[in-house]
N, C-alpha and C positions, 0 to 999 in steps of 0.2 A: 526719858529715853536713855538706856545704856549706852553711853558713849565709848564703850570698847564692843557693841557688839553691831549686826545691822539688823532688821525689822523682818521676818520673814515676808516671802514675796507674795500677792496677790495669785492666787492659783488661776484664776479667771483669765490670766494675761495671755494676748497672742500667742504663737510661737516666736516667733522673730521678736518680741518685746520682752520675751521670757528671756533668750538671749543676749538681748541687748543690756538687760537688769543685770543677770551673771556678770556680765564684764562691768560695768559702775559696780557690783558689789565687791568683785577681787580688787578693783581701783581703793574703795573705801579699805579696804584689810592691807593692803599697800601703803597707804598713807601712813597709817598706825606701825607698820613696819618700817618706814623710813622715818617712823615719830622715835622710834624705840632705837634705831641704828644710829642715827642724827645725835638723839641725848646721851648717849653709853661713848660714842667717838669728842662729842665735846667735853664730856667730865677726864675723859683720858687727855685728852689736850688742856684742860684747866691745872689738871693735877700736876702732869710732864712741866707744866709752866710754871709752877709754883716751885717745882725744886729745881728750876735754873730762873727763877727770879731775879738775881741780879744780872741776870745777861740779857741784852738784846734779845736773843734766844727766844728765853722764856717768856718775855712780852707778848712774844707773836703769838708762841704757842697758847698762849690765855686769851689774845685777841682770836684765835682761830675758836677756841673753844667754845669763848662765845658768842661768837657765827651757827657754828653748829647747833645751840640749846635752842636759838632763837629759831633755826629751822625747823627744830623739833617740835617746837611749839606752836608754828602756824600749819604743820603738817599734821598734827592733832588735831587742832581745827579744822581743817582744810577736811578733813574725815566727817566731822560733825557734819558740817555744812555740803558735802557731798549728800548725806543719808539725808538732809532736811529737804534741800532746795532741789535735787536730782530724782535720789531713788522715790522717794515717795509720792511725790509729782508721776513718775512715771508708774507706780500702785496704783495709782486714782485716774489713769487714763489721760491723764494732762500735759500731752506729750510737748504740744506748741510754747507750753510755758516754761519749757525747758531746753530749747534748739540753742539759743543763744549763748545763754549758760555756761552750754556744756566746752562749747570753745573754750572760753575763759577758763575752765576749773581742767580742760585738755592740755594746756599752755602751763597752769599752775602744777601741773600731775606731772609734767618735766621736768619742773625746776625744784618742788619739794617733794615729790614724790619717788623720788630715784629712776625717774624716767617710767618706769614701769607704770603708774598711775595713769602718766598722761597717754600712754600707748593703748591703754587697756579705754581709759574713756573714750580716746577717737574711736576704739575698736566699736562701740559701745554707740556713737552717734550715728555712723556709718548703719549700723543694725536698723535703726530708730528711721533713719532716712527710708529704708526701705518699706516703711510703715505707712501707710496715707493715715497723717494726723490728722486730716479733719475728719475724718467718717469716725466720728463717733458712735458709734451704732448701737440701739436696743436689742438685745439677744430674743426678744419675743416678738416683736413686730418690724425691726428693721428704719424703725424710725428717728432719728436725729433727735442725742437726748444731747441736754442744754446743762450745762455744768452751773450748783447751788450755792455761788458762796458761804452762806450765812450758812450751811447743814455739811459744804464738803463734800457733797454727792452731786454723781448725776441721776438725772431725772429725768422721765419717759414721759413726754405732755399727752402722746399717743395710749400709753398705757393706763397714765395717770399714777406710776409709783414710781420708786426709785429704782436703779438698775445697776450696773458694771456694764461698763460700754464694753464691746467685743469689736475686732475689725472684719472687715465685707469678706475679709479673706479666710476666714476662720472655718473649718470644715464642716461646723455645725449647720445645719439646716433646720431654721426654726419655724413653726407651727403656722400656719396661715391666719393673719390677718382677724380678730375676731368683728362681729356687729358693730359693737362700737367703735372699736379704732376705724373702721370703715366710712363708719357716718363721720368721725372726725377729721377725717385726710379729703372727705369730699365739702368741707366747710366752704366757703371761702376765704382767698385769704387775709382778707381784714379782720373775717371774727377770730381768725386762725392766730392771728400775730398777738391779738389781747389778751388770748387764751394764755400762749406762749409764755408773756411777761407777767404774769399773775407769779406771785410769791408762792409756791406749792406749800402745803400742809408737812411739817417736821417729819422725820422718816419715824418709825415705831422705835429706834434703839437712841432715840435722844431723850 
């Protein structure tokens, strides 16, 4: 992953998720902006320090400077680790695994962010709230697909392939129900639940 750039976004996404991604993505291009303001303010305060070195002064000025580099450099990071543990989680429909989170890296987006991070993330969680993260839903039958660790997909047990969850709210109006998913939603549900946990077949693009 390019660590100066972000991942484009999942087209498949809500509206209000498509939104929500917008603001984590100007948060992550902010970080790198107070990465870049942070390191050019502390080398000027390094430099300023070095030619009143023998003063009190200059001490500070070097101790300030590097305050400043070290900010630059967890706010670089702080960029990384937004695009890893945030945006892409929210790509892959994985909204729940990210609530938490987002506090923390909201809180972190004020302090090395220039405020601006951490504003944009709350802006960013708020959106997300308005989403019901558990309706994970299959865009072809409507059915509760179940997230594949081992593949990184979700998965339609209804369908029997892999999908991009959509939410209930989404304007699309998909196709009725075919035979089979019919006869599977009338299972019961003990055979229903073993079906469920079976390890599904790799998707075609592994």
């Amino acid at each position: 992953m390019d660590l100066l750039s972000v991942p484009d976004a999942n087209p498949n996404l809500p509206p209000k998720v498509k939104e929500a991604r917008e603001m984590l993505q100007y948060a992550a291009i902010f970080f790198l902006v107070a990465a870049l303001l942070y390191g050019l303010w502390g080398l000027w305060d390094i430099m300023w320090g070095l030619l009143w070195s023998a003063t009190r002064y200059g001490t500070l000025r070097i101790g300030y400077g590097v305050i400043r580099i070290v900010f630059a450099v967890v706010a670089f990071i702080l960029k990384g680790k937004l695009v890893e543990e945030i945006i892409t989680p929210v790509d892959q429909g994985r909204y729940d695994d990210i609530e938490d989170k987002l506090m923390i890296y909201a809180i972190l987006g004020f302090i090395f962010g220039l405020v601006i991070s951490g504003v944009l993330i709350l802006l960013g969680y708020m959106k997300l709230k308005e989403v019901d993260s558990q309706a994970n839903v299959c865009p072809t039958c409507r059915g509760t697909l179940r997230y594949v660790q081992q593949y990184q997909k979700w998965y339609c047990d209804n369908c029997g392939d892999y999908k991009m969850p959509i939410h209930p709210a989404s304007s699309s109006t998909p196709p009725p129900p075919s035979q089979g998913q019919q006869q599977y939603q009338q299972q019961p549900p003990e055979e229903r639940s073993q079906q469920e946990y079976q390890t599904p077949p790799p998707p075609e693009d592994q």
